[in-house]
C-alpha positions as CSV (number, residue, x, y, z in Angstrom):
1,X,33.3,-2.6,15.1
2,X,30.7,-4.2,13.1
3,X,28.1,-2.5,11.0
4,X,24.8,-3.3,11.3
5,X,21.9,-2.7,8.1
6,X,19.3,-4.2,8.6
7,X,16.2,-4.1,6.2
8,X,12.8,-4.0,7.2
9,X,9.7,-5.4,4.7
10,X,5.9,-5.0,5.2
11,X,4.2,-7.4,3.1
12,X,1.0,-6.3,1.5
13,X,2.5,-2.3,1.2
14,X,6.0,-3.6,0.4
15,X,7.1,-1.1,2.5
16,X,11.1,-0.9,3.8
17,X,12.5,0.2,7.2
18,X,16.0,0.1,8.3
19,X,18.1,0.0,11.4
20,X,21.1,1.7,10.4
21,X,24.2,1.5,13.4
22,X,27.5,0.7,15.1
23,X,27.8,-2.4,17.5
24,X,30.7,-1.4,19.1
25,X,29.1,2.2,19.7
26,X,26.4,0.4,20.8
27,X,23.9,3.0,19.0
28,X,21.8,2.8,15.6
29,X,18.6,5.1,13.4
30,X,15.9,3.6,12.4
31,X,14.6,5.1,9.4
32,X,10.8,5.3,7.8
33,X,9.8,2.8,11.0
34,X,6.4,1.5,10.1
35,X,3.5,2.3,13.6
36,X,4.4,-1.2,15.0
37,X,7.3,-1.1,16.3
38,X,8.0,-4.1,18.5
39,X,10.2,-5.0,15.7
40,X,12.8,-2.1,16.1
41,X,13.1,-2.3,19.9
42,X,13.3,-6.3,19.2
43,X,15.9,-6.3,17.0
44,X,17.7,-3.6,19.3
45,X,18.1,-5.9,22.2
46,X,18.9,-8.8,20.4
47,X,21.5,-6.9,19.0
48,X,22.6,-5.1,22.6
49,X,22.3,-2.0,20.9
50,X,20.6,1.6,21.9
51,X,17.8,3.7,19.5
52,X,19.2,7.2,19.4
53,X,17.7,8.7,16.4
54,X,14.2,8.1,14.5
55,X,14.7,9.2,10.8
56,X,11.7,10.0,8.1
57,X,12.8,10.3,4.5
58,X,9.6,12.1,3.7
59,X,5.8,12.7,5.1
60,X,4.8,9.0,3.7
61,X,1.4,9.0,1.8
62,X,0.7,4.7,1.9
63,X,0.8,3.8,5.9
64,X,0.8,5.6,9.4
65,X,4.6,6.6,10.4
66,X,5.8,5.1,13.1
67,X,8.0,7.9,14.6
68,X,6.0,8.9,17.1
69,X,4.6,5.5,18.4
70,X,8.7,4.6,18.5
71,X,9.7,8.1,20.1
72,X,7.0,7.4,23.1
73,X,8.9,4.8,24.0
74,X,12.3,5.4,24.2
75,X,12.6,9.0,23.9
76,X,14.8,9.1,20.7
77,X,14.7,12.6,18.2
78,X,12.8,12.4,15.3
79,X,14.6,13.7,12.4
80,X,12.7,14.6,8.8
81,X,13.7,17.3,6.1
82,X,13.1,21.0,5.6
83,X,8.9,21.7,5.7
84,X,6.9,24.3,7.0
85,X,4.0,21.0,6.5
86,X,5.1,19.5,9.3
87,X,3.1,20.1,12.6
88,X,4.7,18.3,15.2
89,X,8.4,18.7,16.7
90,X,11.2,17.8,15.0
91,X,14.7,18.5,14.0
92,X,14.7,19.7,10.6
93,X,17.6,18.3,8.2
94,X,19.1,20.3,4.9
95,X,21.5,19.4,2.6
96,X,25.4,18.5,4.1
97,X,24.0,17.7,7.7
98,X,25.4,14.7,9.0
99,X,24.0,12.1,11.7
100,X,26.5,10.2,13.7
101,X,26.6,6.7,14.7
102,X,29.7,5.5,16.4
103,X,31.8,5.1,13.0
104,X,28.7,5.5,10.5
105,X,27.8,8.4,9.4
106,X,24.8,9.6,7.8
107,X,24.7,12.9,5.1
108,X,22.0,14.4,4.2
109,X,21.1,15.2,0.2
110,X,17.7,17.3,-0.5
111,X,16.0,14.5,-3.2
112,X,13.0,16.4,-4.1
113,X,10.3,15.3,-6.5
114,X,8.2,12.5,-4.9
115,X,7.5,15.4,-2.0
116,X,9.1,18.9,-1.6
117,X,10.7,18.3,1.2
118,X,11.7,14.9,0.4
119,X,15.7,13.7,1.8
120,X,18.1,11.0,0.9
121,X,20.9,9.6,3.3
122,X,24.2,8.9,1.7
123,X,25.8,6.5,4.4
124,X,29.3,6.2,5.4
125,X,31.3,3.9,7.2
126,X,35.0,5.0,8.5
127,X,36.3,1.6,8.2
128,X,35.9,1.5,4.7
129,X,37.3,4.8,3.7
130,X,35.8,8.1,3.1
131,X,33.7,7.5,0.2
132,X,29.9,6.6,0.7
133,X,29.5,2.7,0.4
134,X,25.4,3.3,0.2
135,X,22.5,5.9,-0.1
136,X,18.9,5.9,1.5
137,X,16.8,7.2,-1.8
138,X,13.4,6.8,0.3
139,X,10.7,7.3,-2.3
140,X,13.5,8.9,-4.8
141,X,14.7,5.7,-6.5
142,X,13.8,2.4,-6.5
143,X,14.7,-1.1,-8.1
144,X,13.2,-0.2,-11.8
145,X,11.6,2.7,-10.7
146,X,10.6,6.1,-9.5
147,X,9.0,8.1,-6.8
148,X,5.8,9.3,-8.3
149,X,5.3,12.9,-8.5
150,X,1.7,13.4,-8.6
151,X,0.6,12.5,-4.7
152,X,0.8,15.6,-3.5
153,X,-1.6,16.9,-5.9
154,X,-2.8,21.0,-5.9
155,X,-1.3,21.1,-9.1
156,X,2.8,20.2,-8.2
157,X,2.7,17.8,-10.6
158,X,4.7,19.3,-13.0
159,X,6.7,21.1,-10.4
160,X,8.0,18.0,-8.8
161,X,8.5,15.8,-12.0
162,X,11.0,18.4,-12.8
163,X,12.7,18.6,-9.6
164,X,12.8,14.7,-9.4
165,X,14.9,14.7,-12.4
166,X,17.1,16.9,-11.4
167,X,17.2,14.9,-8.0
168,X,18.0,11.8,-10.1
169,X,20.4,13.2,-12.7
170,X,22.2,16.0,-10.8
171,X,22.4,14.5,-7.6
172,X,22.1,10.8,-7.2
173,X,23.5,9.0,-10.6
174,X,26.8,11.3,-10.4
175,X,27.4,9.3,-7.4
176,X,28.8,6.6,-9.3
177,X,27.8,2.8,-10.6
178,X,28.9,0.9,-7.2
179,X,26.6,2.6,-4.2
180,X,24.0,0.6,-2.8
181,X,20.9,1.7,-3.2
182,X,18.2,0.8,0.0
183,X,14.6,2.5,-1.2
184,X,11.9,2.5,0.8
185,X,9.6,0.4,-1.5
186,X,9.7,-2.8,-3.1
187,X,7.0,-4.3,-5.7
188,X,3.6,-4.2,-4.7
189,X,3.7,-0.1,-3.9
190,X,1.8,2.1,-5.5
191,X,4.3,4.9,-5.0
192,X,5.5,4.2,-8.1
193,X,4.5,3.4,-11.6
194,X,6.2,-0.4,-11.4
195,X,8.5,-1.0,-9.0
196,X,11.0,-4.1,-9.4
197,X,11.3,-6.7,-7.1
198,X,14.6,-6.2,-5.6
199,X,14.7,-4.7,-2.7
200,X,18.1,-3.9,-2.5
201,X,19.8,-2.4,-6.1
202,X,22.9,-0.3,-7.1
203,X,23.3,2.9,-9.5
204,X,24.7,1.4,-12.1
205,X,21.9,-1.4,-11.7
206,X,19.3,1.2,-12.1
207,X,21.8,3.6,-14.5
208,X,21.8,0.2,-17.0
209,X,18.2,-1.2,-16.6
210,X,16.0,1.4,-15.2
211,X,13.5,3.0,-17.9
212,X,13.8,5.9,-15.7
213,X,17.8,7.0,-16.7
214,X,17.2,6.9,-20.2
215,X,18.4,10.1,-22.2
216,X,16.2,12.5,-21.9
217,X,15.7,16.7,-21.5
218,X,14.1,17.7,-18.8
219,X,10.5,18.6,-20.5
220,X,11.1,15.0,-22.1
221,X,11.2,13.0,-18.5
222,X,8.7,15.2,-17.1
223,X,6.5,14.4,-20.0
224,X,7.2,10.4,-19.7
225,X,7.0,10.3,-15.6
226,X,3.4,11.9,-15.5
227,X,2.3,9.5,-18.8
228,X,0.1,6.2,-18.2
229,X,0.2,7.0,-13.9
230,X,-2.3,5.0,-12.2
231,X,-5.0,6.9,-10.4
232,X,-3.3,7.2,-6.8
233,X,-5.4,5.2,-4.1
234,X,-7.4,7.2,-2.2
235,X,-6.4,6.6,1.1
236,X,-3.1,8.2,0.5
237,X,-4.3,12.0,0.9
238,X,-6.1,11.0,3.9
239,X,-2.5,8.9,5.9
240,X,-0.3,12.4,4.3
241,X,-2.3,14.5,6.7
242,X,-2.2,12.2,9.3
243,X,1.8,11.9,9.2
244,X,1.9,15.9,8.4
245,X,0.2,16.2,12.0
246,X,2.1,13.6,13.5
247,X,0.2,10.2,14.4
248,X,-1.7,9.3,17.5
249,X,0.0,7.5,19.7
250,X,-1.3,4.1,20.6
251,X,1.1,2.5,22.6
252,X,0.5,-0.8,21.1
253,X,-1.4,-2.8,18.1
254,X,-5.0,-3.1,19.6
255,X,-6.1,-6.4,20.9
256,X,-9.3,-7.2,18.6
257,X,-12.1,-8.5,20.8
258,X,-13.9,-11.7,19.9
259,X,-17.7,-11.3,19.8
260,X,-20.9,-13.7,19.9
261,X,-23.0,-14.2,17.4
262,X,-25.7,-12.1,19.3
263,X,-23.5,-9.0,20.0
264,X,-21.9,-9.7,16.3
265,X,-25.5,-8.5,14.8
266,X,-26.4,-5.9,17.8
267,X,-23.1,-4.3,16.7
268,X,-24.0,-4.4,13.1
269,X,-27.6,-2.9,13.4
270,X,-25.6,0.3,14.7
271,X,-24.9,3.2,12.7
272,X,-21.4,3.0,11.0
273,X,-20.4,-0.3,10.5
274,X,-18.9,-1.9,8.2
275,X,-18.5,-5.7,8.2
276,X,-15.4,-7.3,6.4
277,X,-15.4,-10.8,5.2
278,X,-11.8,-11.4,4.6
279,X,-12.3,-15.0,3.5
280,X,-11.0,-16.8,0.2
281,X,-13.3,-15.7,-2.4
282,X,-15.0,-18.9,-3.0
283,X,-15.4,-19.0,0.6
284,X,-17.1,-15.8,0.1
285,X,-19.5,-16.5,-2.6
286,X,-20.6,-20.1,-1.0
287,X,-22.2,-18.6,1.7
288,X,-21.5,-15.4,3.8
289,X,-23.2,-12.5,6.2
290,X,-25.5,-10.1,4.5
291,X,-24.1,-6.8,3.3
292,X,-20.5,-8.3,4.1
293,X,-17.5,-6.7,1.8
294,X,-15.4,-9.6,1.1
295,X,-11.9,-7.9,0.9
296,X,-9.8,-11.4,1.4
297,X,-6.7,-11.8,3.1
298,X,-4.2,-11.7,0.8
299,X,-1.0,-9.2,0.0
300,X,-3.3,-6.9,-2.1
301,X,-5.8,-6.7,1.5
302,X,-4.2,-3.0,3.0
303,X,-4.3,-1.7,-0.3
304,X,-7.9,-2.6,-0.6
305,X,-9.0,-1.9,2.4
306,X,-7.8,1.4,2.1
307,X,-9.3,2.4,-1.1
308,X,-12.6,1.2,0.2
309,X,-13.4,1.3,3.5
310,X,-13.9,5.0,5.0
311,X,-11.6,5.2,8.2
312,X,-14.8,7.0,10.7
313,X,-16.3,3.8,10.2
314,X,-16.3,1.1,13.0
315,X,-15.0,-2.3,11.2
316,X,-16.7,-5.7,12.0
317,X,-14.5,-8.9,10.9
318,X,-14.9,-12.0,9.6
319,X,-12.0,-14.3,9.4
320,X,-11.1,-17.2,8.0
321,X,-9.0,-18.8,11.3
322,X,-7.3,-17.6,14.6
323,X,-4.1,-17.2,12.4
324,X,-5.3,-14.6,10.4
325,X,-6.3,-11.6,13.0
326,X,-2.3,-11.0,14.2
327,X,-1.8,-9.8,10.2
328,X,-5.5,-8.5,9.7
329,X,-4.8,-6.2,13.3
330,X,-1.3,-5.3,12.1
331,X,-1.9,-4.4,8.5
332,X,-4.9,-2.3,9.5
333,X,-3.2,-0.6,12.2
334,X,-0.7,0.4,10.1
335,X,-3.2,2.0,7.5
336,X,-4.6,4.4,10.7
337,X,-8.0,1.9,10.9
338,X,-8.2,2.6,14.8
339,X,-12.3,1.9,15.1
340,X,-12.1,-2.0,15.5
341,X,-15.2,-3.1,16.7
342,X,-14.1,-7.2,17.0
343,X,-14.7,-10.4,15.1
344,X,-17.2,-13.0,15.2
345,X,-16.2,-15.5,17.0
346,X,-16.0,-19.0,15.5
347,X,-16.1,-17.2,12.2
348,X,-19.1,-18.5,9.8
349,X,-19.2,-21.6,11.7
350,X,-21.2,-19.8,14.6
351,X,-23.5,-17.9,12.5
352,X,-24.9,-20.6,10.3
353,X,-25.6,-23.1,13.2
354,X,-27.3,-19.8,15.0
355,X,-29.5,-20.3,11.8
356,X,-28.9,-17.4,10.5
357,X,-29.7,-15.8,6.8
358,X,-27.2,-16.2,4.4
359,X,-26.2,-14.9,1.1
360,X,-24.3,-16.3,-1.9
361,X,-22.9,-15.3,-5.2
362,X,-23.0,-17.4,-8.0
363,X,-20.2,-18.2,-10.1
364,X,-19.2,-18.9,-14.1
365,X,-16.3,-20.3,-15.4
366,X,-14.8,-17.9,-18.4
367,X,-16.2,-20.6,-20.5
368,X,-19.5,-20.2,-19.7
369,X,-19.1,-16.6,-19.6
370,X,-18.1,-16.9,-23.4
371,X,-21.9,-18.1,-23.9
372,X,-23.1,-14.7,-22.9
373,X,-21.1,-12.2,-24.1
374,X,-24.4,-11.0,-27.1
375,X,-27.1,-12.2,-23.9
376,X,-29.1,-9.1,-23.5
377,X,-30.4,-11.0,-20.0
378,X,-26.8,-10.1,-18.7
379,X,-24.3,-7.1,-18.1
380,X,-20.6,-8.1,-17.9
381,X,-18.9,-5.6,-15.9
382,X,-15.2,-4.9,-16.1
383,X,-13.8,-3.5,-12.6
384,X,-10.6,-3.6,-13.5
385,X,-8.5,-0.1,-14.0
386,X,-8.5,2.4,-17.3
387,X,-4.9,1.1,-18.4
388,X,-5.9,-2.4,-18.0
389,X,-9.0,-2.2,-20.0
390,X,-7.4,-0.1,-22.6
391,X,-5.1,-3.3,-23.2
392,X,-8.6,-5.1,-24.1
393,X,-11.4,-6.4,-22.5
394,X,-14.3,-9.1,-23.0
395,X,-16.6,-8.7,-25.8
396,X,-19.3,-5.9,-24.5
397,X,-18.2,-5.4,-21.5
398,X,-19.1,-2.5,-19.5
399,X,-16.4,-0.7,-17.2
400,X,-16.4,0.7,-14.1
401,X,-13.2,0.8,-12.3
402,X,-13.7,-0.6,-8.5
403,X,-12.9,2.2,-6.6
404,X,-15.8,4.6,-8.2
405,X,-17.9,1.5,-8.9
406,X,-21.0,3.0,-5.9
407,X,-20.3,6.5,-7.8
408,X,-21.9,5.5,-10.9
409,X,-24.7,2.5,-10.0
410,X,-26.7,4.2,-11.4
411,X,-25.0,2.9,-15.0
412,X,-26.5,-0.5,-13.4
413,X,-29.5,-2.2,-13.9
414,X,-30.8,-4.0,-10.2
415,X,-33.1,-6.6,-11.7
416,X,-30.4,-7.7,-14.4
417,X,-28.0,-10.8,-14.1
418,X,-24.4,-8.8,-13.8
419,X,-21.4,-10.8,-14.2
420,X,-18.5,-8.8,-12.6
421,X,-14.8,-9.6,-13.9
422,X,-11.2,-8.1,-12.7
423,X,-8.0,-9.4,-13.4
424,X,-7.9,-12.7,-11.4
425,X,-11.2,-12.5,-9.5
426,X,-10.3,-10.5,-6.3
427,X,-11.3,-7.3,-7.5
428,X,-14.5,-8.8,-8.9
429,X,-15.2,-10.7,-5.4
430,X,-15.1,-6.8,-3.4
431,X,-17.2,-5.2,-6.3
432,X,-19.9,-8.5,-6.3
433,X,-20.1,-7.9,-2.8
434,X,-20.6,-4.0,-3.0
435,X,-23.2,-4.6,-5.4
436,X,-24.9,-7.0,-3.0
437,X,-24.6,-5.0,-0.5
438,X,-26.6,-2.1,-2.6
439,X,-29.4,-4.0,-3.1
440,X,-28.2,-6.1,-6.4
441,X,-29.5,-9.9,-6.0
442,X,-28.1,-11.2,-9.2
443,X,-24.6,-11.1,-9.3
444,X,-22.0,-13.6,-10.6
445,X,-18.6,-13.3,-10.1
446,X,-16.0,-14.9,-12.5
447,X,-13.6,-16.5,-10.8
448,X,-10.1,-16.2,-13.0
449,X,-11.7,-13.0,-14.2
450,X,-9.0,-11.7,-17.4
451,X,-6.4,-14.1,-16.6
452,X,-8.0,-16.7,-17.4
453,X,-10.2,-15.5,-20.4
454,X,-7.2,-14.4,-21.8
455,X,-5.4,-18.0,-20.8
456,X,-8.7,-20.1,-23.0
457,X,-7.6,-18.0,-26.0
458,X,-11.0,-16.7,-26.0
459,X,-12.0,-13.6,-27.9
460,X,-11.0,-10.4,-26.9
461,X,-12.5,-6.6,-27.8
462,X,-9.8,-3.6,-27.4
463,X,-11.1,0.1,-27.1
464,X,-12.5,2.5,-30.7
């Protein structure tokens, strides 16, 4: 008999899957499978092995579950814990039930805190003795981190942050230094404060190095766990409900249609659409369609994406190459975007030598920036979030943080030069483009943004 773990990452949500099994049993779970699921079945043959159970550590709040997408095709149970929230069928799982697979077996423990009805799998192989070797902690633990406790909102906050620490301290540390620890996050999630970047840890790792297991009463962690948390994205509601309900099944990730230049614009002169640029940002800014969103393809895109784009819209894309829509498909599949309209074929290459109008944004170095900071004939806006500003920001900046930015335009002055600045630029590049898209024709973005103001050791203004 040979074990088989394998981990599963999604770049961009840094979220982890896991087939869990027995070779010689010939039988494995898959736990928190992400909606495409090609990969599972994939590795299953390769590995001549059989799907028998489809495990959820929680209702997820950050992508679509892939559950039921897996359980239409091969018919496996899906297995969550105890919730009157779900809607759909499923075996229900409290503390002490166990899962068998061939020699592994997997025992439940009720982890609340990140959600009520939130579970962790201890896991247990028979040919290494009767102790647990490794635990699934879900959204319960992670390298350097903790589930967050406030995503279930209507006032649990408190609630949870207490029954996390008691899910941390009276269930999980006493389990001893040498357990593995598989989460279902790595860095880049925003279902914790800061999550490490291991992806794989121990208890004592966490026990010794986690800011999380320091002393502390109760009142004391739930105090420090619900301090400085960013503001939760606001997709997140919207992909709980979906997963509460169960997800639509689609059979496959959709095959995005390429489109001409001529249907390209007849589809954009229809009522809800959106067009994404996802091109570099000084792509972007040299020259791009009018009222285009540049949200560029890199690992911060889903996260984007889904704080800004409403999900009842039908979504237009422009990409960079031919490379790019298998990840741009995937990634927004998994966030529940199912209204793809298609992408313009040839990309900007096809619409300029149609003749076409374009638009730019213009760009300053920090340097020049630094000329303007007292320039009454300019508004530097800061987009970046509250706790980053806090930290300090350029001389007379305005803020705004992104995601509210066409909340308060009003703050905004149409007919004035506005130089927009995040951390590096990418923030800047979706909130330029927002502006543009609102009727703003002088906009500059800073390419660099904080990051490199802060790197040319030029002034900076922290917060009365």
């Amino acid at each position: 008999m040979a074990l088989i773990l394998e981990q599963i990452n999604i770049e961009g949500i840094a979220q982890l899957s896991y087939l869990i099994g027995d070779d010689q049993a010939g039988v494995v779970a898959v736990i928190d499978p992400r909606r495409d699921v090609d990969v599972y079945l994939q590795k299953a043959r390769a590995l001549g092995v059989r799907i028998t159970q489809i495990i959820e550590s929680h209702i997820h709040a950050d992508f679509v579950s892939g559950s039921h997408e897996l359980q239409a095709r091969i018919g496996a149970p899906i297995y969550v814990g105890k919730s009157d929230d779900y809607k759909f069928e499923a075996q229900q799982l409290t503390e002490g039930d166990e899962l068998h697979l061939g020699n592994v077996t997997l025992r439940v423990l009720h982890t609340p805190g990140h959600t009520p009805e939130h579970i962790s799998l201890l896991v247990f192989d028979s040919q290494q003795g009767t102790e647990p070797f490794g635990i699934f902690t879900g959204d319960t633990l992670f390298n350097l981190d903790v589930g967050r406790p406030d995503l279930v909102g209507a006032g649990t906050e408190k609630d949870l942050a207490a029954k996390l620490y008691h899910s941390l301290f009276d269930k999980i540390l006493p389990l001893g230094d040498r357990l593995e620890v598989y989460p279902c996050h790595g860095a880049g999630s925003s279902c914790g404060k800061s999550i490490g970047d291991r992806r794989q840890t121990t208890i004592g790792n966490e026990r010794v190095f986690s800011d999380a297991f320091k002393q502390r009463t109760e009142a004391e962690f739930v105090e420090w766990i619900l301090s400085d948390l960013p503001e939760p994205p606001t997709h997140y509601r919207r992909l709980k409900k979906i997963n509460a309900q169960g997800a639509k099944v689609m059979g496959c990730v959709p095959t995005l249609q390429p489109l001409s230049v001529e249907e390209f614009q007849g589809k954009m002169a229809e009522q809800n659409v959106v067009v994404i640029d996802t091109r570099s940002i000084l792509a972007f800014g040299g020259g791009h369609i009018p009222g285009a969103i540049n949200i560029s393809l890199l690992p911060a895109f889903p996260n984007w994406v889904g704080w800004m784009i409403d999900p009842e819209k039908e979504i237009l894309l422009v990409i960079e190459s031919q490379r790019d829509l298998c990840l741009i498909t995937e990634q927004l599949f998994r966030l529940g975007y199912d209204n793809l309209a298609g992408y313009l074929h040839n990309g900007m290459t096809s619409w300029q030598n149609a003749g076409l109008p374009l638009q730019r944004i213009e760009e300053l170095t920090v340097q020049e920036l630094s000329q303007h900071t007292n320039d009454s004939e300019i508004t530097i806006l800061d987009v970046r979030s509250d706790s980053e500003y806090q930290n300090g920001f350029i001389p007379g900046a305005k803020h705004i943080y992104l995601p509210h930015l066409e909340e308060h335009l009003e703050k905004l002055e149409p007919n004035q030069k506005i130089a927009v600045y995040c951390g590096t630029g990418y923030r800047a590049s979706i909130a330029a483009s927002l502006l543009q898209k609102h009727g703003f024709e002088r906009v500059i973005n800073i390419p660099g943004s904080w990051k490199a103001w802060k790197n040319a050791n030029l002034p900076v203004q922290k917060p009365r």
